[in-house]
C-alpha positions as CSV (number, residue, x, y, z in Angstrom):
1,X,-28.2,24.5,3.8
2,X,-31.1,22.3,2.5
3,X,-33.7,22.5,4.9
4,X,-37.4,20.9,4.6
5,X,-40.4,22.0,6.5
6,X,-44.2,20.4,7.0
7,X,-45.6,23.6,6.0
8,X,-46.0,24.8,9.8
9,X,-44.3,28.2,11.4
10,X,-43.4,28.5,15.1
11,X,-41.6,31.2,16.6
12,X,-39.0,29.2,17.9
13,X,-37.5,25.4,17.7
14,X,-35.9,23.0,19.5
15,X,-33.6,19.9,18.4
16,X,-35.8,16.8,18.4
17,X,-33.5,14.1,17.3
18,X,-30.8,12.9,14.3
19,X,-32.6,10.9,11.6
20,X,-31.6,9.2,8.6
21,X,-33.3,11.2,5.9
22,X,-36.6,8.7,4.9
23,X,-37.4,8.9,8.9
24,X,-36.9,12.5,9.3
25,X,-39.5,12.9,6.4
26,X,-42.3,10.6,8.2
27,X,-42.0,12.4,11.3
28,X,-42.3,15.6,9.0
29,X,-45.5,14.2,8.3
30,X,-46.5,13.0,11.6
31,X,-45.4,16.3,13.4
32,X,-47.7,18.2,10.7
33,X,-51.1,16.0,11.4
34,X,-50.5,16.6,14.9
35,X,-50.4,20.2,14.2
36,X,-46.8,20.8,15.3
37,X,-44.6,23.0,13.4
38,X,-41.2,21.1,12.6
39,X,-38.2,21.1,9.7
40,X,-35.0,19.2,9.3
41,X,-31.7,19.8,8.1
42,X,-28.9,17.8,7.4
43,X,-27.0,17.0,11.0
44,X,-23.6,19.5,11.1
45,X,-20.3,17.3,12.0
46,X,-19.2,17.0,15.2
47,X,-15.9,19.1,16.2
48,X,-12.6,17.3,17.7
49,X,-10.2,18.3,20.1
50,X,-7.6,19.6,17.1
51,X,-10.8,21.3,15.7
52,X,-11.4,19.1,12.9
53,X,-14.6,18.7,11.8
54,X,-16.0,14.8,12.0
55,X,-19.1,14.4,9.5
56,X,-21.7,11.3,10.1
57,X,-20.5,7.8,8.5
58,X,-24.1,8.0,6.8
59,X,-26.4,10.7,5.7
60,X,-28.4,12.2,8.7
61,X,-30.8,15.0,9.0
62,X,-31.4,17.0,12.7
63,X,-35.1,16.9,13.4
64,X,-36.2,20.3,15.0
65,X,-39.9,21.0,16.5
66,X,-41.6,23.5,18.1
67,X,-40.1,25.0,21.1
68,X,-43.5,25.5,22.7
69,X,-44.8,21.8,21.9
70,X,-41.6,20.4,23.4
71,X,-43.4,17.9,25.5
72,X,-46.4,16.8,22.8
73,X,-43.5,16.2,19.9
74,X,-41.2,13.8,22.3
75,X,-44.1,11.9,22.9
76,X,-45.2,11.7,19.1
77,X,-41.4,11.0,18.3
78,X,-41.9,8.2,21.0
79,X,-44.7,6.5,19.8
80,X,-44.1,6.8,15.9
81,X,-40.4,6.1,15.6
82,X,-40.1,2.4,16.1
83,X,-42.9,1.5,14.0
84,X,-41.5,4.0,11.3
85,X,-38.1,2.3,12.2
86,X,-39.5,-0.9,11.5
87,X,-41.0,0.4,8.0
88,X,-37.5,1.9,6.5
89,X,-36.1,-1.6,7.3
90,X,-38.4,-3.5,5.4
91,X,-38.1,-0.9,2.6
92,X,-34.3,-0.6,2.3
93,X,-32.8,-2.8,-0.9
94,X,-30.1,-4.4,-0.7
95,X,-28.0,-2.5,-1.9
96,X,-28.3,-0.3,0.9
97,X,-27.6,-2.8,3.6
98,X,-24.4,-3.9,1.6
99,X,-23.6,0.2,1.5
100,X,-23.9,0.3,5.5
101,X,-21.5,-3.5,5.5
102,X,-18.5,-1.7,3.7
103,X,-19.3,1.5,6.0
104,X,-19.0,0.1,9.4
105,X,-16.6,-2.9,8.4
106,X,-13.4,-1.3,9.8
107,X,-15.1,0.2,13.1
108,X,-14.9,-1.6,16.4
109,X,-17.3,-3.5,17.9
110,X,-18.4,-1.9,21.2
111,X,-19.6,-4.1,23.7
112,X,-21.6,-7.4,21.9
113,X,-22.7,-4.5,19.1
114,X,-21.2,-6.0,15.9
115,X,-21.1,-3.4,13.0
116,X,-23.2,-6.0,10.5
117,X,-27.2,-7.4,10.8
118,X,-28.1,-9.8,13.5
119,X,-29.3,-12.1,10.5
120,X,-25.8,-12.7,9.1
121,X,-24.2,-13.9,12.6
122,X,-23.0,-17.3,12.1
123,X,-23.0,-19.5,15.0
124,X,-20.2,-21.2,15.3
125,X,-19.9,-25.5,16.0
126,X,-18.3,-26.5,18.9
127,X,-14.5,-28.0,17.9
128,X,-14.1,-31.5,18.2
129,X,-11.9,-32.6,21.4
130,X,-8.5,-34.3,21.2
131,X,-9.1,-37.0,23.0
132,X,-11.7,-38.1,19.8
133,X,-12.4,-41.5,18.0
134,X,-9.0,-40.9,16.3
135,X,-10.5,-42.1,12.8
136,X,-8.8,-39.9,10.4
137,X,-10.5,-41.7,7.1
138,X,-13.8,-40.3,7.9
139,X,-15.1,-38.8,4.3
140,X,-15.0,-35.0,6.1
141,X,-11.9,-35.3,7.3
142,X,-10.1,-33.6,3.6
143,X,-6.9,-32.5,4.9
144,X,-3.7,-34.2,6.2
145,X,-0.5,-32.8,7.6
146,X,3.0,-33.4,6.1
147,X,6.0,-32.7,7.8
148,X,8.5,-31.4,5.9
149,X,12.5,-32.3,6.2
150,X,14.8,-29.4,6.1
151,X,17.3,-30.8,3.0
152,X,20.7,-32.1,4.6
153,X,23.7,-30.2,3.7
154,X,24.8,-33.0,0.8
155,X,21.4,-32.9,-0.8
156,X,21.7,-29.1,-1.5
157,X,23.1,-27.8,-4.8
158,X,25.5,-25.4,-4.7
159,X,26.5,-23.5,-8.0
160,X,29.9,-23.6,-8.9
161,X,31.4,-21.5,-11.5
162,X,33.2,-22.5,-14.4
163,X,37.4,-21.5,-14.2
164,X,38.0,-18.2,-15.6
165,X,40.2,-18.2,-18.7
166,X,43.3,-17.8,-19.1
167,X,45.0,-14.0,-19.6
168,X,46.1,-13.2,-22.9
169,X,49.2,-13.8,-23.7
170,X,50.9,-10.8,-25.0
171,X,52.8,-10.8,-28.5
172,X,56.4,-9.8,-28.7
173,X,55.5,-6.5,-30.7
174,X,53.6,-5.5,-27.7
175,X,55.9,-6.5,-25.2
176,X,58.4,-4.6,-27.1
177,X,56.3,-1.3,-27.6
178,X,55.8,-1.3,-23.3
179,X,59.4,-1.8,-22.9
180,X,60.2,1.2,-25.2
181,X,57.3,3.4,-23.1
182,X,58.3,2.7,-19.7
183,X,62.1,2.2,-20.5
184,X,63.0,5.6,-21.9
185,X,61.4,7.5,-19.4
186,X,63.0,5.4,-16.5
187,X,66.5,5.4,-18.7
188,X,66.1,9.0,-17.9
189,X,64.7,9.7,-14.5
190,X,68.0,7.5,-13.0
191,X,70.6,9.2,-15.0
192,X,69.3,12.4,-13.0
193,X,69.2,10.7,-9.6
194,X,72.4,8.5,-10.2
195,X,74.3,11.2,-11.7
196,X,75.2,9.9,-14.9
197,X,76.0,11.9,-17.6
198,X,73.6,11.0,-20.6
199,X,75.4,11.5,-24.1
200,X,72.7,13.2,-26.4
201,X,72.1,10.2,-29.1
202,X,71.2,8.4,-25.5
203,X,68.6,11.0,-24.4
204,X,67.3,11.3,-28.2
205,X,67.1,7.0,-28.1
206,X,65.3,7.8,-25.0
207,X,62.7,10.1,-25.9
208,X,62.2,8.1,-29.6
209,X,61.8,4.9,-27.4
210,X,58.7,6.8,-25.4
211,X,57.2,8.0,-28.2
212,X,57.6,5.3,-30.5
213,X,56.4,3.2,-28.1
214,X,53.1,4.8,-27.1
215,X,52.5,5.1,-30.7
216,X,52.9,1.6,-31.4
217,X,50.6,0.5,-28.4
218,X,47.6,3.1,-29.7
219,X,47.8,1.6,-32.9
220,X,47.5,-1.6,-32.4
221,X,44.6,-1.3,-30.1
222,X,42.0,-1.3,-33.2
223,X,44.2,-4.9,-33.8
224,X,42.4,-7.2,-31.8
225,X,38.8,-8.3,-33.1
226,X,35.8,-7.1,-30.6
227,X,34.8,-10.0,-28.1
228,X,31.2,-9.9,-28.8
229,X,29.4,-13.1,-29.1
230,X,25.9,-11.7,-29.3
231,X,23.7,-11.8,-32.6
232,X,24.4,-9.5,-35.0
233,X,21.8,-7.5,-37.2
């Protein structure tokens, strides 16, 4: 822990007040011509009710004096802190008021506290009442309402797609080739349920039919020219 002292011991001390760092330096000083014996630290978080550990939205240091010159340092803290106040204001850039803006922008206002300077309140001009002049064509008055129609149900466009195209139209190749692969097959699956007795040439037509015509309909998939209309490289 960083801790700064005026150069003066005491057997015991006390905590005086939190300061932001410049202040808890003067009062260093003051403390020390008044022959008090004082340090400062930087000000510990507080603690929450889960235990969690809350540090200060700015840099602060705990001012501690003398235990024994309890009474003397209040009264010195009293009398030199406004006017030392007073002096860090003046001194502080800009920067640093910007800093303490952005700090406190998102904290709520308690009371008629308002987390930014009094300098940057903006009083605000009374509106004007309706019951006015009516003269819209004043050179202030900038912008007009317009009203704006919902479109009517004829106005709106609706897409429409274009008729799909026609199937293909299968040649008689093809057609013969799925007659051959399904007819075989069903040739034989309603002689067993019906029956019938199948002469062998019948059952070898048949099975050729099947065969012949799943062959013919693998082989004439590579036929057909790809339908690909997009550039080629």
């Amino acid at each position: 822990m960083s801790r700064r002292g005026n150069g003066l011991t005491a057997d015991s001390y006390i905590p005086l007040a939190d300061l932001a760092p410049q202040l808890a330096d003067a009062m260093l000083a003051a403390l020390r011509e008044a022959g008090i014996a004082a340090y400062a630290v930087p000000a510990p978080g507080t603690t929450g009710g889960y235990l969690d550990v809350r540090l200060p939205e700015e840099p602060t240091d705990r001012l501690y004096a003398d235990a024994a010159a309890k009474q003397a340092a209040e009264d010195i803290l009293e009398r030199r802190l406004p006017e030392l106040r007073a002096d860090y204001a003046n001194s502080r850039d800009e920067d640093e008021i910007f800093a303490e803006i952005v700090a406190g922008f998102d904290l709520p206002a308690d009371g008629d506290e308002v987390p930014w300077p009094a300098e940057e309140n903006i009083d605000e001009a009374p509106e004007e009442s309706a019951g006015g002049s009516g003269d819209d064509t004043g050179p202030e008055r900038t912008a007009t309402a317009r009203v704006v129609k919902p479109a009517s149900e004829d106005e709106e466009e609706h897409f429409i797609p274009p008729p799909p195209p026609p199937l293909p139209k299968a040649d008689p190749m093809t057609k013969f080739a799925w007659i051959a692969l399904l007819g075989g097959p069903l040739y034989l699956v309603l002689s067993v349920f019906l029956s019938w007795t199948v002469p062998s040439w019948a059952a070898f037509a048949a099975v050729a039919a099947f065969i012949g015509g799943f062959v013919a309909l693998v082989l004439r998939m590579g036929d057909d020219p790809p339908d690909d209309d997009g550039a080629v490289v």
